[in-house]
C-alpha positions in Angstrom: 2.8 3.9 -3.5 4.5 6.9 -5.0 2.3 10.4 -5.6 3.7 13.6 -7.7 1.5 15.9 -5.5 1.1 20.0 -5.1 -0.4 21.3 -1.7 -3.4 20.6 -2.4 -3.2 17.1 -3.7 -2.2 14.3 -5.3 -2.2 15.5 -9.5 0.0 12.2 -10.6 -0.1 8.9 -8.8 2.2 5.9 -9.5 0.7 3.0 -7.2 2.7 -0.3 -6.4 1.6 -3.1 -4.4 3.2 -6.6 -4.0 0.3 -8.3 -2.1 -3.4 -8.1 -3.1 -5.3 -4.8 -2.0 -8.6 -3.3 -1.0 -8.7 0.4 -0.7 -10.2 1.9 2.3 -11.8 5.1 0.7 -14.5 4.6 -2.2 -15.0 7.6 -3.1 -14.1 9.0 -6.5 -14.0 13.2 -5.9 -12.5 13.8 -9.8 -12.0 11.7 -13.0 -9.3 10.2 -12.8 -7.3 9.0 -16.0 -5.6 5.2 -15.5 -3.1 3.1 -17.0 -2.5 -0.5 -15.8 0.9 -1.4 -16.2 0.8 -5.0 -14.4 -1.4 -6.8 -12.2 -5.0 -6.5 -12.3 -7.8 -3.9 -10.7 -11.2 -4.8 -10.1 -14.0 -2.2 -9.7 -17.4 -2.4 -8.5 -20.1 -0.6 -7.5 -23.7 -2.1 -6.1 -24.6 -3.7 -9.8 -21.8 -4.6 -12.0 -17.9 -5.4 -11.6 -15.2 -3.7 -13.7 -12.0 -5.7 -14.8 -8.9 -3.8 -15.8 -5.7 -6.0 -17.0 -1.7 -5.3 -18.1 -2.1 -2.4 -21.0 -5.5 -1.6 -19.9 -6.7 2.5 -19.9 -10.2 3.7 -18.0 -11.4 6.7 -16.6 -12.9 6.4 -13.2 -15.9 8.9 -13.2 -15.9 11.4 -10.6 -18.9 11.5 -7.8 -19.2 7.8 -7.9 -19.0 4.9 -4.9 -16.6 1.9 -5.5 -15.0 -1.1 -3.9 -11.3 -1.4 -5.3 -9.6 -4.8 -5.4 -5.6 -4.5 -6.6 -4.4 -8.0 -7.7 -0.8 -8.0 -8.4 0.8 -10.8 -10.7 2.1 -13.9 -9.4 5.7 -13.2 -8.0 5.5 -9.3 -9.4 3.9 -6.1 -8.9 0.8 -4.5 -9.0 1.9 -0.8 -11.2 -0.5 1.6 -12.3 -0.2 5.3 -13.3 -3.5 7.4 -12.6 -3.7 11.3 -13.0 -6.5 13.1 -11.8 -8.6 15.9 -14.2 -9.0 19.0 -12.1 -12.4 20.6 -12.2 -11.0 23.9 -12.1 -8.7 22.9 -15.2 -11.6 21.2 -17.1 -13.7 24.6 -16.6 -11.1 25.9 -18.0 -10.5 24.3 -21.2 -14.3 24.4 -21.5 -14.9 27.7 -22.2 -11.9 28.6 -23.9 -13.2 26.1 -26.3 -16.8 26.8 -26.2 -17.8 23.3 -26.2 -22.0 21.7 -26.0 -22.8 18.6 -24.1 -24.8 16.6 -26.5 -26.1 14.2 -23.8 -25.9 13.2 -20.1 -23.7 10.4 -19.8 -24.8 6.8 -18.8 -24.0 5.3 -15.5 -21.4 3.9 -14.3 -17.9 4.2 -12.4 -15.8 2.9 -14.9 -15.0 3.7 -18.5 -12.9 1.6 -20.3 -10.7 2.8 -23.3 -9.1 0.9 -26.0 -5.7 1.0 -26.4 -3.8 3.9 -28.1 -0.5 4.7 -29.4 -1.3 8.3 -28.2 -2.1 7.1 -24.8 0.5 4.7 -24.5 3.2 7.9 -24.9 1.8 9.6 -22.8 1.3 7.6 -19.9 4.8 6.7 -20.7 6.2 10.3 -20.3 4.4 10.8 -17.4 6.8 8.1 -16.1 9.9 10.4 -15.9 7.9 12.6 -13.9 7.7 10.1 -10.5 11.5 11.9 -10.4 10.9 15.7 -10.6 10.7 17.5 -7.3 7.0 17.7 -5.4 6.7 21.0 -4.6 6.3 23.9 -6.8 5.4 22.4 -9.6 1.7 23.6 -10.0 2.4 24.8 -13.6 3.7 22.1 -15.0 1.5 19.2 -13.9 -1.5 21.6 -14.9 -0.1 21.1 -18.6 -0.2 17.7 -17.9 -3.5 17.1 -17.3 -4.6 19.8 -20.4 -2.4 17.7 -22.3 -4.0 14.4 -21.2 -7.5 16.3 -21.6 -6.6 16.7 -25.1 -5.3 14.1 -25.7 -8.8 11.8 -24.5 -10.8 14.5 -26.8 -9.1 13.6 -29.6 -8.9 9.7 -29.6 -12.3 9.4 -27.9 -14.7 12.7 -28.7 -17.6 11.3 -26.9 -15.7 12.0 -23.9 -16.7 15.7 -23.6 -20.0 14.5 -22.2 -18.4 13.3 -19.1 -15.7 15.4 -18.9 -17.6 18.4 -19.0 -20.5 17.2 -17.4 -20.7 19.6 -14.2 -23.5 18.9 -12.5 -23.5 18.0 -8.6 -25.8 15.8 -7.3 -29.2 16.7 -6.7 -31.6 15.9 -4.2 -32.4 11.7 -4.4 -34.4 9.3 -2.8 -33.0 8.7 0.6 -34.1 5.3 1.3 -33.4 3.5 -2.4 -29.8 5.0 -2.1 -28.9 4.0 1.2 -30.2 0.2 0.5 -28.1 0.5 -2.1 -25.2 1.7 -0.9 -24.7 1.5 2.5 -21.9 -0.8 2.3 -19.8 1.9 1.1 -17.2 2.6 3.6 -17.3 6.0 3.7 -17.8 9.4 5.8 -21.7 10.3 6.5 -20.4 13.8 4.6 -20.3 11.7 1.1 -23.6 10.1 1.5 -25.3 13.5 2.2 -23.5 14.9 -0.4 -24.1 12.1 -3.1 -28.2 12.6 -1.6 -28.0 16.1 -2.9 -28.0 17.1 0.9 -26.1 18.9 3.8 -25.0 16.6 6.4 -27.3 18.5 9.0 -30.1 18.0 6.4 -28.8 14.2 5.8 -29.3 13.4 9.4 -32.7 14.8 9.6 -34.1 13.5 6.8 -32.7 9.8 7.5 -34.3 9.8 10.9 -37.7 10.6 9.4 -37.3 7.9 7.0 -35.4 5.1 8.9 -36.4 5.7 11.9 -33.6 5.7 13.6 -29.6 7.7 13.2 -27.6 6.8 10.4 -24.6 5.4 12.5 -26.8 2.7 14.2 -29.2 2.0 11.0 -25.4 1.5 8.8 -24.5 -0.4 12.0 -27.1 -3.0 12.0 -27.7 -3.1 8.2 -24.1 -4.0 7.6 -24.2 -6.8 10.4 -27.8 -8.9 8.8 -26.2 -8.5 5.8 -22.4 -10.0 7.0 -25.1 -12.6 9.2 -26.3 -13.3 5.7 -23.6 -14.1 3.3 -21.9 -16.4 6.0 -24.8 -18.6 6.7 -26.6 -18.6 3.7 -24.1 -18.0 1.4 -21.0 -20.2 3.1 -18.6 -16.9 3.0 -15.8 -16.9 5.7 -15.9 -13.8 8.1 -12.8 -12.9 6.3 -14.5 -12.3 3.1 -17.6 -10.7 4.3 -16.2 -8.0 6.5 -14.6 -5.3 4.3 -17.8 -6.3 1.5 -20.2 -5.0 4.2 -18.5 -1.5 4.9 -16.4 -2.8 8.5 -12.3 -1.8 8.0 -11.6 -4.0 10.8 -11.7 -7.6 11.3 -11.6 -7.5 15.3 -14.5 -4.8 15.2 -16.9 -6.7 13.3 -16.7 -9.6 15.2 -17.1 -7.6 18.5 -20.1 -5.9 16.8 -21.1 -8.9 15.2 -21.6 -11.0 18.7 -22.7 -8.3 20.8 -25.6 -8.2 18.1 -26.1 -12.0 17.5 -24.7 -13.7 20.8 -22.0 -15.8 18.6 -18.7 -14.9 16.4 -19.2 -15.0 13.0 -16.5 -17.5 13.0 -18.5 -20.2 15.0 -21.4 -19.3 12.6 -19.4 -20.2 9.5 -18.5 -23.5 10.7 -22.1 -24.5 11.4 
């Protein structure tokens, strides 16, 4: 994977993969502005999957949890070029334009855009810039991703409702999130934060409603779910694993027998 990256980080990120892919991380901090050169990506979040194929563009919406799956061709590559929309730059070109949200935008991680010419330049251009030197380059990827602002206003207006849509999240329902969601593999700071809460007040209010701390309640509910899908459901251990939240095949299976008595492998082949 190649990044075009200030300091601070990443602002243009040309990913390439020749064998199939799940991310570790899903969380999405900003929009993030994707072309998919070859191979194929597929989103998802606790409802609905998202397919992106060769010529495909999306924006990923930021504050959103997803499970990333990176298929690349047979015999080829896996290329995409992603740039992320600063906050701090979308403020900006907010008020200098004075622009309304109509609307608060639907759900969902994944917006998919039809095919432009304008796109298709751009992403093109932004090609040439997988060469230019990392460092000190602030400025000019900042024009980059005004340019690629504008450029999303003008094909698709409807946009500014998403793009401009500032709002953190606010405080939730603890226990229909995390039922939700707790396959997420991510850092108790994003739950709290996706909860509308600080992590001190994430901790407190989980044991209240669960019961019990966050690290052993994600613990066990991972494991009856991974005990779940490969009895009832046939999946291999191999399948169910990174689906429930676990990064690490070894670890679930130690956590999986010191929980049930048996490895999930001896389970699937019941």
């Amino acid at each position: 994977m190649t990044m075009i990256k200030t300091d601070a980080k990443p602002k243009i990120v040309y990913s390439c993969y020749y064998t199939r892919s799940r991310e570790g991380e899903h969380f999405i901090p900003e929009h993030v502005f994707s072309y998919q050169i070859s191979g194929e990506m597929i989103a998802s979040d606790w409802k609905k999957n998202y397919h992106s194929k060769p010529g495909d563009f999306r924006i990923s919406r930021r504050n959103h949890l997803a499970k990333f799956v990176k298929i690349p061709p047979e015999g080829g590559e896996f290329k995409v070029i992603s740039l992320f929309l600063d906050q701090e730059i979308l403020r900006e070109i907010y008020q200098e334009y004075k622009l309304t949200i109509d609307k608060k935008p639907q759900d969902g991680i994944i917006i998919q855009l039809n095919p432009h010419p304008l796109y298709q330049s751009f992403m093109t251009s932004l090609i040439s810039y997988l060469e230019v030197e990392q460092e000190n380059n602030e400025v000019l990827f900042n024009l980059k991703i005004k340019e690629a602002v504008h450029l999303l206003l003008k094909v698709n207006p409807e946009l500014k409702d998403v793009l401009f849509d500032f709002n953190e999240p606010g405080k939730i329902d603890l226990e229909a999130f995390m039922n939700k969601n707790f396959h997420f593999n991510v850092h108790l700071t994003r739950f709290a934060y996706l909860t509308g809460r600080s992590l001190a007040t994430f901790k407190r209010d989980f044991q209240k409603v669960f019961q019990e701390t966050p690290g052993h309640w994600l613990l066990n509910k991972r494991l009856q779910e991974a005990y779940y899908l490969i009895k009832e459901k046939g999946k291999a251990p191999s399948e169910v694993y990174l689906s429930v939240g676990f990064e690490d095949l070894s670890h679930f299976s130690f956590s999986f027998k010191k929980k049930f008595g048996i490895v999930p492998s001896s389970l699937f082949s019941k």
